[in-house]
C-alpha positions in Angstrom: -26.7 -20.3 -8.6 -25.2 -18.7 -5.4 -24.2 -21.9 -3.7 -22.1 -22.9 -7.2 -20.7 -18.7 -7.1 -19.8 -18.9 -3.6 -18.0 -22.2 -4.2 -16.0 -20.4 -7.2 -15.3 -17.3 -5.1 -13.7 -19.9 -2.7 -11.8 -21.4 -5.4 -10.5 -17.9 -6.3 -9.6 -17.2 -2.8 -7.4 -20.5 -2.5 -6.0 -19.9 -5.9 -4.8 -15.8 -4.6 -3.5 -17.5 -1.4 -1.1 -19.6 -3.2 -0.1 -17.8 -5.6 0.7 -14.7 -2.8 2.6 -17.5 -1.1 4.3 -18.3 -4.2 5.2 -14.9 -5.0 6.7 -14.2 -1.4 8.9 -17.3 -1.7 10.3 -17.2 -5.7 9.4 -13.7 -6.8 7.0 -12.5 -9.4 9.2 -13.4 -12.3 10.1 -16.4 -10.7 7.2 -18.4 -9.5 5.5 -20.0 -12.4 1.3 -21.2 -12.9 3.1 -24.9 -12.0 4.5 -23.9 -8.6 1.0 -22.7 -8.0 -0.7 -25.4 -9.4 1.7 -27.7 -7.1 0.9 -26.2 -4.5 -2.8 -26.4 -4.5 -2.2 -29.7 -5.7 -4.4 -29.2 -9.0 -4.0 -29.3 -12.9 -2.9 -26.2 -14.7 -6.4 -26.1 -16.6 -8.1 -26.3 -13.4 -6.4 -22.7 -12.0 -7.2 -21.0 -16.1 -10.8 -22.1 -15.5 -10.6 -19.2 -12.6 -7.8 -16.6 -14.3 -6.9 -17.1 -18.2 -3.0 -16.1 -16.8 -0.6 -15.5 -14.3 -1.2 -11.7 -15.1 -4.6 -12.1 -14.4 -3.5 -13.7 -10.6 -1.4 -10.5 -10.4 -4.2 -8.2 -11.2 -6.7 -9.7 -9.3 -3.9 -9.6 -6.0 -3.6 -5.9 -6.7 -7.2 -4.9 -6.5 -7.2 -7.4 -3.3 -4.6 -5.2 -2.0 -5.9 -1.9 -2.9 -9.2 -2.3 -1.4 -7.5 -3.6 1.7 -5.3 -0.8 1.8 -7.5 2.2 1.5 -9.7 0.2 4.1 -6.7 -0.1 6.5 -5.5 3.5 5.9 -8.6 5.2 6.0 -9.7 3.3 9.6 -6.3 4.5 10.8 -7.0 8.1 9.8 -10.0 8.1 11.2 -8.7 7.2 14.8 -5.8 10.3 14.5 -7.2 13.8 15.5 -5.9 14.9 11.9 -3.5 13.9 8.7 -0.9 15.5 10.1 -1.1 14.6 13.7 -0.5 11.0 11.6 2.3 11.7 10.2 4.2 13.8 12.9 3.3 11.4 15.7 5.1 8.7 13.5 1.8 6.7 12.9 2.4 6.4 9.4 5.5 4.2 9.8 2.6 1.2 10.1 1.9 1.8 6.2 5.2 -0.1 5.5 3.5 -3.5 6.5 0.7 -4.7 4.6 -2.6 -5.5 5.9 -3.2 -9.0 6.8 -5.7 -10.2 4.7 -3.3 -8.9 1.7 -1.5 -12.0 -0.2 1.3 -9.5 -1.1 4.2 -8.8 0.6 5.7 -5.5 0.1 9.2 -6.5 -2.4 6.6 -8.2 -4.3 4.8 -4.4 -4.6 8.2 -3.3 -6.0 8.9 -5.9 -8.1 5.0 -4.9 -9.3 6.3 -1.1 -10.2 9.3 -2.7 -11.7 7.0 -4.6 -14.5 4.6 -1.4 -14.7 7.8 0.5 -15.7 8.4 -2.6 -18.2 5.1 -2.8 -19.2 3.7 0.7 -19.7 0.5 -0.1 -21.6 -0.5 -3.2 -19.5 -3.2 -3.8 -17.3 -0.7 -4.2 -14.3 0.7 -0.7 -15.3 -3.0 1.0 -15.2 -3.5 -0.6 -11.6 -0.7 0.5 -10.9 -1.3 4.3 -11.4 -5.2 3.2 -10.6 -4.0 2.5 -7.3 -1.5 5.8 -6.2 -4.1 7.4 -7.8 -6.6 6.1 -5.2 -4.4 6.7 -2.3 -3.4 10.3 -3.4 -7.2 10.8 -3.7 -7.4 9.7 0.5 -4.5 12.1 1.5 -5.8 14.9 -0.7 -9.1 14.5 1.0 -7.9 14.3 4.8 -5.5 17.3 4.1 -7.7 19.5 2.7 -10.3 18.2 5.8 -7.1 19.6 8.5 -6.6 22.8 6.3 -10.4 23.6 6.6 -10.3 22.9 10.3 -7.0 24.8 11.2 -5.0 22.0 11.8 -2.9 23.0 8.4 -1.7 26.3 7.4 -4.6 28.2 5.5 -1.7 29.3 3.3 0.0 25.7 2.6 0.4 24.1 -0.8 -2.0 21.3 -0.7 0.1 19.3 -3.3 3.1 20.4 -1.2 2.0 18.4 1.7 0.6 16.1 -0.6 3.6 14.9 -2.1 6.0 15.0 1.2 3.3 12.7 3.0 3.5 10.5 -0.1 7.5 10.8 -0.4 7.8 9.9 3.3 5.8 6.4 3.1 7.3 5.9 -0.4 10.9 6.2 1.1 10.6 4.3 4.2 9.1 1.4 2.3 12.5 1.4 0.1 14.8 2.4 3.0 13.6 -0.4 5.0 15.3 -2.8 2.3 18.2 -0.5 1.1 19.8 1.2 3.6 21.6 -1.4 5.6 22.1 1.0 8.8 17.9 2.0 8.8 16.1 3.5 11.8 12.3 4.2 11.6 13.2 7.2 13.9 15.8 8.6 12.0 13.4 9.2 8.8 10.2 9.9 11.4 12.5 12.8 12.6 13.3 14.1 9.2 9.6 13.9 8.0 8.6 16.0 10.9 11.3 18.9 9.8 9.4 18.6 6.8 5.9 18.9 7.5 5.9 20.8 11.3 6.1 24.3 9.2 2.9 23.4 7.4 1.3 22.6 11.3 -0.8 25.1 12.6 -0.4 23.3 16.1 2.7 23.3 17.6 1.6 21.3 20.3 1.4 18.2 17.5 4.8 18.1 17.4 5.3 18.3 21.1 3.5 15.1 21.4 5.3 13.5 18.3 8.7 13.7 20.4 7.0 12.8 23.3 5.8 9.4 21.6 8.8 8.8 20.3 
C-alpha cells in the first residue's frame, strides 16, 4: 500500500510540475488540462484519475505554495534579530520571488486573486483569504514577539504595523510589474519612513542605510 501511495504522490508531483510550467508560459486562463496533458505526454483521463479539474490543480498548487511560503518566511525571520530589523534592513524585498520548490510564479498569484475576486464563493477564493490569513497570523506573531522584547514601541498599534509590513510586500510585488521606472530602493526607503517611528532602536535604521 505505501509503495502504490508513494508512486501516486509522484504522479501528483509530475502532474503540479507541469501544470506550474503551463501556467507560467499561457496563464491560468489560458493553459488548458490538454496543454498539460501534452506535456506529460498522457491521456486527459489519466491526469482526472489524480485531480477531478483544473481547479483542483490550482488548489492543490496553492496549498504547495503556502506551506512553502510560511516555511521560507518563517526560516528567514528566524535568522533577523527581529521583524522589524527585517523589514528596515530591506530583507523583505526577497518575499517578491517565490520559493524554489513553488510551481507558481508570482503573475500567476495575481491572476489567482484576480479569479478569487471573480469567484467569491469558490474554493480558490477561501485559499485565497486561507492563505493571507496564515501569513498575517506569522507577522502578527513576530511583531507582537519585538513589542514584548523592546524592539517595537510598547505603545504602537500592532495592526498598524501589521498592515504597513503587509502593504510594503503587497506593493513591491505589484510595482515590480507596473511601474516601468521601479527601484527596490526607492520603495525600501519609503517603507523605512514608515515603520522607523514604530522602532525602539534607532540603531536598526543606522544599519538599514548602511546595507543599502
Amino acid at each position: 500500500m505505501t509503495g502504490r501511495t508513494t508512486k501516486a504522490d509522484a504522479r501528483r508531483e509530475e502532474i503540479l510540475k507541469a501544470a506550474g510550467a503551463c501556467f507560467r508560459e499561457k496563464g491560468l486562463r489560458g493553459a488548458s488540462i490538454s496543454d498539460i496533458c501534452t506535456r506529460l505526454k498522457i491521456s486527459p483521463g489519466h491526469l482526472y484519475y489524480y485531480f477531478k479539474s483544473k481547479d483542483a490543480i490550482v488548489e492543490a498548487l496553492l496549498d504547495q505554495m503556502r506551506e512553502a511560503q510560511m516555511v521560507d518566511i518563517d526560516r528567514e525571520l528566524a535568522a533577523s534579530p527581529g521583524v522589524m530589523d527585517f523589514f528596515l534592513s530591506g530583507e523583505y524585498v526577497q518575499r517578491v520571488k517565490m520559493p524554489e520548490e513553488v510551481y507558481l510564479d508570482i503573475t500567476n498569484v495575481w491572476e489567482v486573486y484576480a479569479e478569487a475576486e471573480r469567484r467569491p464563493k469558490s474554493r480558490i477564493a477561501q485559499l485565497v483569504h486561507d492563505h493571507w490569513g496564515a501569513a498575517d497570523a506569522v507577522l502578527r506573531k513576530r511583531i507582537e514577539a519585538d513589542q514584548a522584547v523592546g524592539r517595537i514601541r510598547a505603545d504602537a498599534d500592532v495592526e498598524v504595523v501589521l498592515t504597513s509590513m503587509c502593504m510594503a510586500i503587497v506593493t513591491m510585488q505589484m510595482a515590480r510589474f507596473a511601474d516601468p521606472n521601479f527601484s527596490a530602493e526607492r520603495y525600501v526607503t519609503t517603507i523605512r519612513h514608515i515603520l522607523e517611528p514604530f522602532a525602539v532602536q534607532p540603531a536598526a535604521s543606522a544599519r538599514a542605510r548602511r546595507r543599502a
